[in-house]
C-alpha positions as CSV (number, residue, x, y, z in Angstrom):
1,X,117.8,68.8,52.0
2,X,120.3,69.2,54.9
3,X,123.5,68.8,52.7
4,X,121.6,72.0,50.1
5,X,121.3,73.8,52.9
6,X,124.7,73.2,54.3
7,X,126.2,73.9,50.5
8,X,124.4,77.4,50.3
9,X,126.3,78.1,53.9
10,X,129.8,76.6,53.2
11,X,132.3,79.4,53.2
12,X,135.7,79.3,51.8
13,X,138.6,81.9,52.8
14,X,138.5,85.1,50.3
15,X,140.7,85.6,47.1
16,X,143.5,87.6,47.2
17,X,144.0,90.9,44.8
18,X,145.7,88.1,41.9
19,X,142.4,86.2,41.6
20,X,139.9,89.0,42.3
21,X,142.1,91.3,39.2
22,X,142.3,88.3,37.1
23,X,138.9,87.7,36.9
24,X,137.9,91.1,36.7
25,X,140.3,91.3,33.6
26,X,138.5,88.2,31.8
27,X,135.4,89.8,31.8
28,X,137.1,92.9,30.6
29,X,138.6,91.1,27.9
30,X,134.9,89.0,27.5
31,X,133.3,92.8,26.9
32,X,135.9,94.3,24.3
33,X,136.0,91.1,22.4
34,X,132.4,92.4,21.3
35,X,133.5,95.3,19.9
36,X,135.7,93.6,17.2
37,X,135.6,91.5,14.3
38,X,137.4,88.2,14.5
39,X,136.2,87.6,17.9
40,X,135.8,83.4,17.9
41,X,137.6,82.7,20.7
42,X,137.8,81.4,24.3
43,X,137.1,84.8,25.9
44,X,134.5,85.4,24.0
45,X,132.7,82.0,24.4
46,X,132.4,83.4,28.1
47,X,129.8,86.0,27.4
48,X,128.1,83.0,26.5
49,X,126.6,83.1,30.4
50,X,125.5,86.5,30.4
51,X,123.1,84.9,27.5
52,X,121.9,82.1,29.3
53,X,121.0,84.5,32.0
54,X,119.3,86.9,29.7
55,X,117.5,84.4,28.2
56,X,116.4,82.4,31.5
57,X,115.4,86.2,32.9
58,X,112.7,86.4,30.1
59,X,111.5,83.1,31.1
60,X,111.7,83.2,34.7
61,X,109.9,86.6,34.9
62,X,107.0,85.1,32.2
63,X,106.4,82.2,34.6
64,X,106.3,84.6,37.9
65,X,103.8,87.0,36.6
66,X,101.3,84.2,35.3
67,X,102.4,83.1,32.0
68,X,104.4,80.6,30.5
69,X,107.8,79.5,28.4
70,X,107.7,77.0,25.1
71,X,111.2,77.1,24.3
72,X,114.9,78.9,25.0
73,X,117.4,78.9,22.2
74,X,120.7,79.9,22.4
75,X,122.1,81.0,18.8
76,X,125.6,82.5,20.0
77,X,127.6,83.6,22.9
78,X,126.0,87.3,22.8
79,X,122.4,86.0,20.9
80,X,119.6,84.1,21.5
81,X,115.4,83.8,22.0
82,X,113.0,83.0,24.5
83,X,109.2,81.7,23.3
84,X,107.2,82.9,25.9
85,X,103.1,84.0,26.7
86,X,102.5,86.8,28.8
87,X,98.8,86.9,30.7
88,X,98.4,90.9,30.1
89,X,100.6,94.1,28.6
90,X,102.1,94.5,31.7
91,X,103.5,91.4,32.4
92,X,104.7,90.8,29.3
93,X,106.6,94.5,29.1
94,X,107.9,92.7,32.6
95,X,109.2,89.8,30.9
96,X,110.9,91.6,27.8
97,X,112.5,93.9,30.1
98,X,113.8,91.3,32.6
99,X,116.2,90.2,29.7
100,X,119.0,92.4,29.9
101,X,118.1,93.2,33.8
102,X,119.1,89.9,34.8
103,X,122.7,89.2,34.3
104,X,123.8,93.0,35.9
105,X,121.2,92.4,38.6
106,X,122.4,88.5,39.2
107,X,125.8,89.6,39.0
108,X,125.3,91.7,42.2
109,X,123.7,88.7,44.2
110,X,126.8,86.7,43.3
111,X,128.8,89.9,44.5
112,X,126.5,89.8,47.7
113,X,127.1,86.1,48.4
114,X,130.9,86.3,47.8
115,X,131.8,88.7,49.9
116,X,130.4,86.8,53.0
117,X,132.8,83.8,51.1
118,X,129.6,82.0,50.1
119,X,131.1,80.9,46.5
120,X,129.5,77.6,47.0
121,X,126.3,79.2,47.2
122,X,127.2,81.4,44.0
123,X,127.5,77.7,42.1
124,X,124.8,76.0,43.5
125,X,122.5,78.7,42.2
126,X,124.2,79.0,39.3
127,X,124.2,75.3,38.9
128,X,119.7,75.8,39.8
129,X,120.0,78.2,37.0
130,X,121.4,76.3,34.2
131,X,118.6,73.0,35.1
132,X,116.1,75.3,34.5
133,X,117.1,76.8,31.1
134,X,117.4,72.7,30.0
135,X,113.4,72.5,31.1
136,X,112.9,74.4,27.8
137,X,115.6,73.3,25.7
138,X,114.6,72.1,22.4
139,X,118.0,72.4,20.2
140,X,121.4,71.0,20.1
141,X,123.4,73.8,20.6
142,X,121.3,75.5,23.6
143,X,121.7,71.9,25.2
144,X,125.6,71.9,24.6
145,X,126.0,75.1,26.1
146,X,124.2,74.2,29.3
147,X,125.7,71.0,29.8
148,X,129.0,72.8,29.6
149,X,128.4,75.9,31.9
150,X,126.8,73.0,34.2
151,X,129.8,70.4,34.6
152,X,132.3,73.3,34.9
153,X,129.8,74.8,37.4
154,X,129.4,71.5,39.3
155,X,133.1,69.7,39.2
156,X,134.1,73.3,40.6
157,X,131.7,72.6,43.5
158,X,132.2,69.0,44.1
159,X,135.7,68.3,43.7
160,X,137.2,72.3,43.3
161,X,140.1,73.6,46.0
162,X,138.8,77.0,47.9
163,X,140.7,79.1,45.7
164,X,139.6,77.7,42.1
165,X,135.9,77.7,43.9
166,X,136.8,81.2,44.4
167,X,137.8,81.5,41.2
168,X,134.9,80.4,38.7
169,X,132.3,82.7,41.0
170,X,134.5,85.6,41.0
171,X,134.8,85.4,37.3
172,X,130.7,84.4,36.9
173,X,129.9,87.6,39.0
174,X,132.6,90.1,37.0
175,X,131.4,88.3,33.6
176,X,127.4,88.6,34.5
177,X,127.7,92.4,35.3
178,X,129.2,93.6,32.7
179,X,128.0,90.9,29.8
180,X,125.1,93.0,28.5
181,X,127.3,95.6,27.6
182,X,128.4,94.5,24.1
183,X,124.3,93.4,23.8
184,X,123.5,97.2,24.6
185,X,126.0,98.2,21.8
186,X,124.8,96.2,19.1
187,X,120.7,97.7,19.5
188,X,122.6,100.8,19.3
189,X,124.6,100.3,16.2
190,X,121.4,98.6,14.6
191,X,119.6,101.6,15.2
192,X,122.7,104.1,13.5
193,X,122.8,101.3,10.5
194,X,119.0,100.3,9.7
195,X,117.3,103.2,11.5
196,X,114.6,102.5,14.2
197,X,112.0,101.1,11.6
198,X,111.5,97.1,11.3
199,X,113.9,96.3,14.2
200,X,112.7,93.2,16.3
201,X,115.3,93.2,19.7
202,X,114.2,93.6,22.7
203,X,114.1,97.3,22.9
204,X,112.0,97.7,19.7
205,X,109.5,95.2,21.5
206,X,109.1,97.0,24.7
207,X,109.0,100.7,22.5
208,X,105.8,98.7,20.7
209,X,104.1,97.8,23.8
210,X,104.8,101.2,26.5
211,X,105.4,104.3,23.6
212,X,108.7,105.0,25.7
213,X,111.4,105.1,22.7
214,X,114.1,102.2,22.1
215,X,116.8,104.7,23.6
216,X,115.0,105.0,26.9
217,X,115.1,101.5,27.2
218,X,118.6,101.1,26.1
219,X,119.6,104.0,28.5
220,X,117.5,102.2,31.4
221,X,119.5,99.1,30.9
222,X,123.1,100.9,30.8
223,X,122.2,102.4,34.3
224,X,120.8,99.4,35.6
225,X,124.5,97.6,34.8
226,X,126.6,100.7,35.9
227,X,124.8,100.6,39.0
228,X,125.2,97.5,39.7
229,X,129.0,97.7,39.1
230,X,129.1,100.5,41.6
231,X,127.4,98.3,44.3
232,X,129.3,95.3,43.5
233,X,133.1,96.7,43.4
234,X,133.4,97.6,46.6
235,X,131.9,93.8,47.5
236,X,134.4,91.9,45.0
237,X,137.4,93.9,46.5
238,X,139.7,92.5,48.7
239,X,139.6,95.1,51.4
C-alpha cells in the first residue's frame, strides 16, 4: 500500500516544448487518420485507447449507479461494445452517455495530474484502468489489446527514464481528449448516409430512451471534448 501511494506522488521534471508538441502532433495525426480510407497503420492503432476508455466508461458508470457489466468487446481501434444492465431509465441513459464522456473527461485528469509532474500517477491509473476492462473480457482480440496498452503502460512505469515517462502520459492525455472526435464523425455521416431510422450507436440509444434527438447528443459530446481541450491546453503547456 505504501509503495501505491508513493507511485501516485512520484514526480518527474516537466517536458520541454519537443515532447509536449510531439505528442500533441500524434494525436493529431491519431484524429485525421479517421477521416481517410487506407488508415491501417501505427497511428491509427492509437485511437485504440480512446476505445478502451469509452468502452470501460459504459461499464464503470453501469456498476456505480447500481447495475452491472457481462462483457466488453473491442472490435477495432475506433469500435467496440459493452453488455451491460442498468437498474432504471436513468441510470441506464447515465451509462450510454458516459461512453464518449469518458476519454475527453479522463483526458483532463491526466492533464490535471501532469502538470503537477505526476506522470507516474497518469500510468498507474491508467495501468488500474486497463485491469478492469480484462474483468469483462471474453474475446481474443479485446484481451490482446489490453495486454498491450498494459505492458507499454507498465514497462514505462517500472523501468521508463523521466522523459519517456513523460512521454507515454503526455501522448495518453493529448490522444484521450481528442479520440472521440473521429467517433463523433462517423454517427454523423451514418445519419447523412442511412438517415436517422434503424441506427443502433450510442446516440440513437440515448434519443430512444430521453426524446432529446441524436444531434443533441452528438452536439453535447463535441462540447464536452472542446471543453475539455480548452481546460487542458493551458495544463499540457510548458509555460
Amino acid at each position: 500500500m505504501a509503495s501505491a501511494f508513493a507511485v501516485l506522488n512520484e514526480t518527474v521534471p516537466p517536458p520541454g516544448w519537443a515532447l509536449v508538441g510531439t505528442t500533441a502532433a500524434i494525436a493529431v495525426v491519431a484524429v485525421m487518420m479517421s477521416f481517410v480510407s487506407g488508415r491501417r497503420n501505427v497511428v491509427y492503432g492509437a485511437n485504440f485507447l480512446g476505445t478502451l476508455f469509452h468502452e470501460g466508461g459504459h461499464a464503470l458508470v453501469s456498476i456505480l449507479t447500481g447495475g452491472g457489466v457481462r462483457r466488453i468487446a473491442i472490435t477495432g481501434a475506433e469500435s467496440g461494445g459493452t453488455w451491460q444492465w442498468s437498474p432504471s431509465p436513468f441510470a441506464r441513459v447515465l451509462a450510454v452517455a458516459a461512453g464518449y464522456a469518458m476519454p475527453p473527461l479522463a483526458g483532463l485528469g491526466a492533464a490535471a495530474l501532469l502538470h503537477r509532474g505526476l506522470a507516474p500517477a497518469v500510468l498507474a491509473l491508467t495501468l488500474a484502468a486497463m485491469l478492469f476492462v480484462l474483468l469483462f473480457t471474453r474475446d481474443a482480440l479485446t484481451f490482446v489489446v489490453v495486454l498491450v496498452v498494459g505492458a507499454v503502460v507498465f514497462g514505462a512505469l517500472r523501468w521508463a527514464p523521466p522523459w519517456l515517462k513523460n512521454g507515454v502520459a503526455y501522448a495518453e492525455a493529448w490522444l484521450l481528449l481528442t479520440s472521440e472526435i473521429g467517433g463523433l464523425r462517423a454517427l454523423v455521416r451514418n445519419r447523412f448516409r442511412g438517415g436517422f431510422r434503424g441506427q443502433q450507436d450510442d446516440a440513437a440509444a440515448l434519443a430512444g430512451s430521453t426524446g432529446i434527438p441524436a444531434l443533441g447528443w452528438i452536439a453535447a459530446w463535441l462540447a464536452l471534448i472542446g471543453w475539455a481541450v480548452w481546460r487542458a491546453v493551458p495544463l499540457l503547456w510548458p509555460v
